[in-house]
ZAMARGU-4260 file (C-alpha; in steps of 0.2 Angstrom, whole numbers, plus 5000, padded with zeros to 4 digits):
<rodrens>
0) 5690/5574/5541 | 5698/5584/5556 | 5697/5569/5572 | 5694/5588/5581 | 5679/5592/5572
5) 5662/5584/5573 | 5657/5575/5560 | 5650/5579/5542 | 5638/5571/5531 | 5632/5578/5514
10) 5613/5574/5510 | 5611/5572/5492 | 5590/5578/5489 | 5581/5589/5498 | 5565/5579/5499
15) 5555/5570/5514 | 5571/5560/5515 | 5584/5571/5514 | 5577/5582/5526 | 5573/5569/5541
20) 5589/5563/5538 | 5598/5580/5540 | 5586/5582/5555 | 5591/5565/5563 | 5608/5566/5561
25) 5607/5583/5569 | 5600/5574/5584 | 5619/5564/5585 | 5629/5579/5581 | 5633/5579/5567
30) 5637/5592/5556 | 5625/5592/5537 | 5625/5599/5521 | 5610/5598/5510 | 5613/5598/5491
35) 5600/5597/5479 | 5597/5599/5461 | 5582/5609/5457 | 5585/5626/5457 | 5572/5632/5472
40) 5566/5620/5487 | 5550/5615/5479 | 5542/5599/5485 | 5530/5593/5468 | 5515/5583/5472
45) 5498/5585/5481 | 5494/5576/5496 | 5504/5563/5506 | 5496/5551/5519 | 5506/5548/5536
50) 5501/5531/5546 | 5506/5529/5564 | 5522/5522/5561 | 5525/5538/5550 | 5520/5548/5562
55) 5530/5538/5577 | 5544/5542/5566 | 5540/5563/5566 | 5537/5563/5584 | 5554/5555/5586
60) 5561/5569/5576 | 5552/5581/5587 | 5540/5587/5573 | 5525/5577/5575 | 5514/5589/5583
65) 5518/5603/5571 | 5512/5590/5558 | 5497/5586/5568 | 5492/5604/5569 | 5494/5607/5551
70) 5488/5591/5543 | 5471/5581/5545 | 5466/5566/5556 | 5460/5550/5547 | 5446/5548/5557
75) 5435/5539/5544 | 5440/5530/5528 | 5429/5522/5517 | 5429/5510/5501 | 5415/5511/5490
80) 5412/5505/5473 | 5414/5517/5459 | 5395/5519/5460 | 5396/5526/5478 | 5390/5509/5487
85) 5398/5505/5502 | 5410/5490/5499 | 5418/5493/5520 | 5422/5504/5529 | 5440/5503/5539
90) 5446/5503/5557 | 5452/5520/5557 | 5448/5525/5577 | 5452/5507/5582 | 5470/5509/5575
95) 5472/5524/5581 | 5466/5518/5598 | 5479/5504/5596 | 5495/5512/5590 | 5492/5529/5599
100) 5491/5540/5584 | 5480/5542/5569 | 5486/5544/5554 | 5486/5562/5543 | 5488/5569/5530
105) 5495/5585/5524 | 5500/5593/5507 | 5517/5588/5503 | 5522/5606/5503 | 5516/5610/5520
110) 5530/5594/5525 | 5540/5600/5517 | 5543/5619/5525 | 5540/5610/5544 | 5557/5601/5539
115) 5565/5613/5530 | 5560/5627/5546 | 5567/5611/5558 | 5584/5609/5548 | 5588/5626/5544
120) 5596/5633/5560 | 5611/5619/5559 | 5609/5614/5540 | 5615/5621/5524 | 5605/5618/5508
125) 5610/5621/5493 | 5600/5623/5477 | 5604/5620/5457 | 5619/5607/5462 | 5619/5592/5453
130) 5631/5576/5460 | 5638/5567/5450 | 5652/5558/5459 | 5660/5555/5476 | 5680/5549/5477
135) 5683/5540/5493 | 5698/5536/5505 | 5701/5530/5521 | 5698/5547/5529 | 5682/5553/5519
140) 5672/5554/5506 | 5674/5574/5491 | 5654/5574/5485 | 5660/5584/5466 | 5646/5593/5459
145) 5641/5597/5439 | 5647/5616/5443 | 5662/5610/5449 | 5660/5612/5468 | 5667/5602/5478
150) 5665/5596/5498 | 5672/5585/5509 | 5663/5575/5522 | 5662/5557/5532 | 5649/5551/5523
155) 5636/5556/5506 | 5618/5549/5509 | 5610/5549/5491 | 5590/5555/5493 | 5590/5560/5477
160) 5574/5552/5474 | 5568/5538/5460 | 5579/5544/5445 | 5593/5543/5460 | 5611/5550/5449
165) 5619/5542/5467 | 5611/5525/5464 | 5615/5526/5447 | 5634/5531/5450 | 5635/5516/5464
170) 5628/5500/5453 | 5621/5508/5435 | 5606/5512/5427 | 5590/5501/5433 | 5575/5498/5422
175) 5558/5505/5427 | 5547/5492/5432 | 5529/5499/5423 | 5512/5496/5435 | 5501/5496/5422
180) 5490/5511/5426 | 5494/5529/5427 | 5490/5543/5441 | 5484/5561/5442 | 5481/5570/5455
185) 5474/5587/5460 | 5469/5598/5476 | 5452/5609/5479 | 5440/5615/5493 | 5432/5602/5505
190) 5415/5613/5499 | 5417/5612/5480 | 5421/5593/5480 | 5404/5590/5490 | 5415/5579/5501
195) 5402/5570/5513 | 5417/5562/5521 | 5423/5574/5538 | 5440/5571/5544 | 5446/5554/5529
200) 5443/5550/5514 | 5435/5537/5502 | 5442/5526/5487 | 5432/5521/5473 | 5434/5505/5464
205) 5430/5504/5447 | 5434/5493/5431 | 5451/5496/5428 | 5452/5514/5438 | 5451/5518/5454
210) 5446/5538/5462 | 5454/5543/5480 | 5448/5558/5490 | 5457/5562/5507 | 5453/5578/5518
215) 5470/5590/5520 | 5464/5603/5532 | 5462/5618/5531 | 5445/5617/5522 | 5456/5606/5507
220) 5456/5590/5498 | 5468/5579/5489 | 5462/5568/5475 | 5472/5555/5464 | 5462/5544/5452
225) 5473/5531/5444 | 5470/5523/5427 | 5474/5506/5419 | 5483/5513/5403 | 5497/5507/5391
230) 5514/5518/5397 | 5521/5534/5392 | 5499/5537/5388 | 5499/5553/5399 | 5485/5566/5391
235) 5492/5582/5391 | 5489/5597/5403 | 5475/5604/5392 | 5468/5586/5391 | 5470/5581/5408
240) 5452/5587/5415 | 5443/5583/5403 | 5450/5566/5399 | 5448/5562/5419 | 5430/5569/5417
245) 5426/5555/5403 | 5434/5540/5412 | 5423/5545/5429 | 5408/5551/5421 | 5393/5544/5431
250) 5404/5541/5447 | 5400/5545/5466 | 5397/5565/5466 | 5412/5570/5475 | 5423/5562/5462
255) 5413/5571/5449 | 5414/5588/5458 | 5432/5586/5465 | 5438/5585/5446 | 5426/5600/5440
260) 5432/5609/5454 | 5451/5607/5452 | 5461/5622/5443 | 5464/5612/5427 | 5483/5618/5423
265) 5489/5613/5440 | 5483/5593/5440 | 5497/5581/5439 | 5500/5567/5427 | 5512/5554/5432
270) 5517/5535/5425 | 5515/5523/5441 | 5534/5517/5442 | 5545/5507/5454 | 5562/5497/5450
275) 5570/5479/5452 | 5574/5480/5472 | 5593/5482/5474 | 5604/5469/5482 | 5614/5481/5492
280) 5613/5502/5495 | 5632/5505/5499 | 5646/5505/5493 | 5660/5510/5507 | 5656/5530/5512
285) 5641/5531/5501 | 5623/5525/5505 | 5605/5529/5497 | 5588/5531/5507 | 5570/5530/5504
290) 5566/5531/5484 | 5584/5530/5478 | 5585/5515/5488 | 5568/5507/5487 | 5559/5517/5474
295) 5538/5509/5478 | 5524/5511/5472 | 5512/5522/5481 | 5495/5508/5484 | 5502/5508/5504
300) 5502/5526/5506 | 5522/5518/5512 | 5534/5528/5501 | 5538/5543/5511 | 5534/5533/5529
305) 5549/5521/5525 | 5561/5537/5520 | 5556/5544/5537 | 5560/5527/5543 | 5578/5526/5536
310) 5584/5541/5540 | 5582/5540/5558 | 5590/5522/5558 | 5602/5528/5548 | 5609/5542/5560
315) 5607/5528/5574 | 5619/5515/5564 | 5632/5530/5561 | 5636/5532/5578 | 5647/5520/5576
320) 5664/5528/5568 | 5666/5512/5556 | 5657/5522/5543 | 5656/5507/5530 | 5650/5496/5545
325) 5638/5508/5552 | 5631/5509/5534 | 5630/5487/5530 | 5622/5489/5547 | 5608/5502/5541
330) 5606/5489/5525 | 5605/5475/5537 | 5591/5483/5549 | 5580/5489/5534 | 5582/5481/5518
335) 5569/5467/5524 | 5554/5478/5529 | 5556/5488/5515 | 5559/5476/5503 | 5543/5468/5510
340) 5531/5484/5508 | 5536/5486/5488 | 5530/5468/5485 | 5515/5471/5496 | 5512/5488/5485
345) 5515/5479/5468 | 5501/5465/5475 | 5488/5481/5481 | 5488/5487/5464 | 5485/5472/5456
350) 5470/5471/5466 | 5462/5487/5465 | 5467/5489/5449 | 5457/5473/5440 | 5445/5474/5425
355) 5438/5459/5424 | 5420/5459/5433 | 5421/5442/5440 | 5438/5446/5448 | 5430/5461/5455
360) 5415/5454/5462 | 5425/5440/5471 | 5438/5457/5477 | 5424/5468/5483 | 5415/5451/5491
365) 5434/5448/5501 | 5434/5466/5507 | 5415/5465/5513 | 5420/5451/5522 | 5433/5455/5533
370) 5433/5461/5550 | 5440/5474/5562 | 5452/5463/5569 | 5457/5455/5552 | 5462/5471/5545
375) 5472/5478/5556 | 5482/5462/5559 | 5485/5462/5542 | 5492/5477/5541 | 5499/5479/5560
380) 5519/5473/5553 | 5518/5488/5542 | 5507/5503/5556 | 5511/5496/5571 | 5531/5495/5568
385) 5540/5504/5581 | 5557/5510/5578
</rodrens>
């Protein structure tokens, strides 16, 4: 690159990742371009849930208050068993009162265009350009795309998200590490899922299968209900309600009326996947972030907190020049934590997602039994981290 120009990264994926990390690099002055495959900014999904240290992270970024506006407060959030009994209810306002933030949650779209809307004034993104390799040199890094573009720059960030072509190009295929269950998720009216539940949500245990329901605002929830089931047995889109009708038949009314009331062609059907964890994320000029680095499974409500996470140390580690030495610095300062959380998340499913009665009896007994102070200290390395 030029010495007199500022420097460039290129962003492979516009997702939650991609996007803080445009963002934050724009806070150090550099000079982004956003490529990404799909051929329209679309971000897929439902809801997503933002703890406190997710949301330290926006506010960090300058956008936490747009999200608080937009989003929904966790102000109470319940686990019951499937039958609607009370199992414990947890620390939601003591958390907040702790870290200074509640958590929210907002519709992954809604994240999305607050992102997009922040990047856009400094940031290109491109649409329908597939990476498939970056040739490096002393000086820089050329991204080459499938169209045959090509594009210099200091540094390529791959945020391309769990089926990552840049994590593939730097160390090869990885397998896909299975859960055991399976998700679908959907989105309705706060009023047509009967939600008793103002400002949070509520999980349902069951044998085998678990229900979610989280407030999104606007008069909206989210849903997902996840199912212990052999893989690749996704029912179809025409299947899809009335399969989840039969598993939760008999269930706590909202879950019930959350699945009745959800448009049936637009809920999601998804394997619960993550990968063997990656001994390294660089190589030279090229680096991966969030689920192309640390693809996790989604029983810590984590996954898109620790790509918020990454990106904004990643722009602090790439003010130094030494491009590869900023980027072993970024593996250095966050491989640990999130290597942690996806064998915490693997341990979480494990745990909700049990079948045998006894088990349950012994887990639901365990949650009853735990206090305030126990809960939150638990999970306070994870919450209360402060970048």
């Amino acid at each position: 690159m030029d010495a007199g120009t500022s420097r460039k990264a290129i962003v492979i994926g516009a997702g939650i990742g991609g996007l803080c990390t445009a963002l934050s690099l724009q806070q150090q002055g550099w000079r982004v371009a956003i490529y990404d495959k799909a051929t329209s900014l679309r971000e897929a999904g439902a809801g997503i849930v933002l703890a406190a240290n997710a949301m330290k992270a926006l506010d960090l970024l300058g956008i936490g208050e747009t999200v608080r506006n937009v989003g929904a407060p966790v102000i109470q959030a319940d686990i019951r068993k499937w039958d609607g009994t009370i199992i414990t209810s947890l620390p939601a306002a003591k958390q907040a009162a702790l870290y200074g933030t509640q958590s929210y949650v907002i519709h992954r779209a809604d994240l999305q265009a607050i992102l997009v809307q922040a990047v856009t004034d400094t940031t290109t993104i491109q649409t329908n350009k597939q990476w498939i390799d970056g040739t490096q040199s002393e000086q820089g890094v050329k991204a080459v795309f499938q169209d045959g573009t090509q594009e210099y720059a200091d540094v390529i960030i791959g945020s391309d998200g769990f089926h990552s072509a840049v994590r593939e190009r730097l160390f090869g295929q990885s397998p896909v590490r299975y859960s055991g269950y399976i998700a679908l998720r959907g989105v309705c009216t706060q009023e047509e899922a009967r939600n008793t539940t103002q400002g949070g949500g509520f999980e349902a245990l069951g044998p085998g299968k678990r229900f979610g329901l989280s407030s999104l605002g606007n008069g909206r929830v989210f849903w997902f209900a996840a199912i212990n089931a052999p893989q690749g047995k996704l029912p179809p889109v025409k299947e899809r309600q009335s399969e989840l009708l039969r598993q939760f038949h008999g269930w706590y009314n909202p879950v019930v009326s959350a699945i009745e009331a959800t448009e049936a062609s637009t809920i999601l059907a998804h394997n619960i996947v993550d990968r063997p964890l990656l001994s390294k994320w660089s190589s030279g000029r090229v680096t991966l972030l969030g689920d192309a680095a640390h693809p996790m499974l989604p029983n810590l409500g984590q996954g898109g907190a620790q790509a918020i996470e990454d990106a904004i140390v990643l722009a602090r580690c790439l003010r130094n020049p030494d491009i590869p030495a900023a980027l072993s610095a970024y593996e250095n300062a966050r491989m640990a934590r999130t290597n942690r959380i996806v064998r915490m998340s693997r341990s979480m499913g494990r745990m909700v997602q049990l079948e045998n009665p006894f088990l349950i009896y012994c887990r639901n007994k365990l949650l009853a039994s735990l206090s305030d102070a126990r809960y939150i200290s638990r999970f306070d390395p994870i919450i209360g981290y402060e970048l």
